[in-house]
BASE-795042 format. One line per 5 residues: for each residue x, y, z of C-alpha. Coordinates in steps of 0.02 Angstrom, whole numbers. Layout:
<rs>
X/Y/Z ~ ...;
</rs>
This chain:
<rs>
1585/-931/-104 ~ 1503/-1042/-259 ~ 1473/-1202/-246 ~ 1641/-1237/-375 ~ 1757/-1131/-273;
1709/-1236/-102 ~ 1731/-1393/-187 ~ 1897/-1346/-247 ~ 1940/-1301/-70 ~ 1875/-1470/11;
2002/-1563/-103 ~ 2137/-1457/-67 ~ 2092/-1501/115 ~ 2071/-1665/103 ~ 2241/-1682/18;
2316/-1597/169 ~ 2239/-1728/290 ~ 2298/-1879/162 ~ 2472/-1793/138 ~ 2475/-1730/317;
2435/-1928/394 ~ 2624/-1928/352 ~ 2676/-1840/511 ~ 2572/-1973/649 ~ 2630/-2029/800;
2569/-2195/892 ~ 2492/-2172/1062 ~ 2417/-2332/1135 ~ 2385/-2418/1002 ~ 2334/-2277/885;
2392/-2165/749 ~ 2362/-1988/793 ~ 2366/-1881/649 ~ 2337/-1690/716 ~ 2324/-1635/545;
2164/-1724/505 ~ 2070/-1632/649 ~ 2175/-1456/590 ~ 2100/-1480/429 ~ 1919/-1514/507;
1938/-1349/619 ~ 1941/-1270/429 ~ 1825/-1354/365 ~ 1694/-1299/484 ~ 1768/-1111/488;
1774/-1092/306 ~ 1668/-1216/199 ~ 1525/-1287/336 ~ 1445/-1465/405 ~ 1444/-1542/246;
1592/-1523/158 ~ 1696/-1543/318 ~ 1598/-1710/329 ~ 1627/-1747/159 ~ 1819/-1700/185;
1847/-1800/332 ~ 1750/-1961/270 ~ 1868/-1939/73 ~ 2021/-1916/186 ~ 1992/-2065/301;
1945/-2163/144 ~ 2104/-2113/62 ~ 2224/-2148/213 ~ 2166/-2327/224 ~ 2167/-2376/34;
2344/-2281/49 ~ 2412/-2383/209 ~ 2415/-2228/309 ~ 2294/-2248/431 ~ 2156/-2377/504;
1950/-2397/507 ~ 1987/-2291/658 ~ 2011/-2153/548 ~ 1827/-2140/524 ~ 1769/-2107/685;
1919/-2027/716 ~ 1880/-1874/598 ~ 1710/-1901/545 ~ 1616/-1852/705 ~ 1735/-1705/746;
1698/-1628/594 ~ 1505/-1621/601 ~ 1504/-1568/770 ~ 1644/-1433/753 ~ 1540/-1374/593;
1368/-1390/692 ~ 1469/-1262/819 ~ 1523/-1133/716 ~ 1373/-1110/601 ~ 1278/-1065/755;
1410/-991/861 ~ 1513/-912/722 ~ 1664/-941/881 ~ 1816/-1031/848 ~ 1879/-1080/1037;
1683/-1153/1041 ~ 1726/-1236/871 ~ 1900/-1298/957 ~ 1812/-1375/1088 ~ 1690/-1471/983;
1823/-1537/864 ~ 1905/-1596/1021 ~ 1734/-1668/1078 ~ 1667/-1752/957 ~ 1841/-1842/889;
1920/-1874/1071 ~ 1763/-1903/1168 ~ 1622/-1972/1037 ~ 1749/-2056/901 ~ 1847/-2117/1028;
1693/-2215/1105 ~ 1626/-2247/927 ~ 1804/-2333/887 ~ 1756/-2493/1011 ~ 1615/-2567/913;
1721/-2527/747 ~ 1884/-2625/843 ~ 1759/-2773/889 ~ 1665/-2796/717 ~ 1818/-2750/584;
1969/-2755/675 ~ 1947/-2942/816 ~ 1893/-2981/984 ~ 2069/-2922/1033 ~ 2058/-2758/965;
1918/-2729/1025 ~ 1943/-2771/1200 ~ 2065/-2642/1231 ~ 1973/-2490/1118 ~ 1856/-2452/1245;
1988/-2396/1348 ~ 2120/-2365/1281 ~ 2055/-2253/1094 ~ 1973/-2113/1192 ~ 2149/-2044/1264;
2250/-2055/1105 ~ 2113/-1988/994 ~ 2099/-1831/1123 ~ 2273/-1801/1124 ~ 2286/-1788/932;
2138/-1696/925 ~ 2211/-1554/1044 ~ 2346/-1528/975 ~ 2271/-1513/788 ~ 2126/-1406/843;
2203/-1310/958 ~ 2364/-1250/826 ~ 2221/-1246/677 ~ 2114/-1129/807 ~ 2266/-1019/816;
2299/-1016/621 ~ 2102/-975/591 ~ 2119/-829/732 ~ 2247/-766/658 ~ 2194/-788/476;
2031/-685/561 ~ 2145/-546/621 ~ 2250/-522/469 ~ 2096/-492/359 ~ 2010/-380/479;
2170/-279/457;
</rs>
């Protein structure tokens, strides 16, 4: 795929994330948005590390100028896109590239959210992200990564027909 082709495709996902921020849910104090990590899953299936990067960072820029989401975005897509893209360029396996998606936002952006909380968001915020970002950002990360693993399987399947 040229370089033109993959950009187009990066801003059509990166609209999805903005557009899809629309259907969040709070959890704890956070606005899960299972679409963002979806559109990471696809990212790192169909355009790599750097444009799902690129797509996550434009996305979580986006929902905050637009009122749709928080700083938390950042972590919150950012590292689950360069690890799930890390995965599947040298695993070329989508459950691995599930997993890492789920890992890297849930685990690593979850942690990654309590210094954000302390410095951006007060001393309040930031007392409770340690503990309390980690579960929410796992949750929407499951369910995004797992349905997007599903859609890219069978995406896989119908062209191998």
């Amino acid at each position: 795929m040229n370089s033109t082709r993959k950009l187009t495709l990066a801003a059509v996902l990166t609209a999805t994330a903005v557009v899809g921020s629309i259907l969040s849910f709070p959890i704890l104090g956070s606005r899960c948005a299972p679409v963002q990590h979806m559109v990471n899953v696809f990212c790192a299936v169909l355009l790599g590390t750097r444009y799902g990067v690129g797509s996550a960072f434009v996305a979580s820029l986006l929902r905050n100028i637009f009122g749709l989401g928080s700083l938390l975005a950042f972590p919150g897509s950012m590292f689950g896109a360069f690890l799930s893209g890390v995965v599947y360029a040298r695993t070329k396996k989508i459950l691995l590239t599930v997993i890492a998606e789920a890992f890297g936002t849930g685990i690593i952006g979850g942690l990654c959210a309590y210094p954000i909380a302390i410095l951006f968001m007060g001393k309040i915020a930031g007392d409770i992200a340690f503990y309390v970002y980690v579960v929410p950002f796992l949750i929407s990360t499951v369910v995004g990564s797992v349905l997007a693993g599903l859609v890219v399987k069978r995406f896989k399947n119908f062209l191998e027909e």
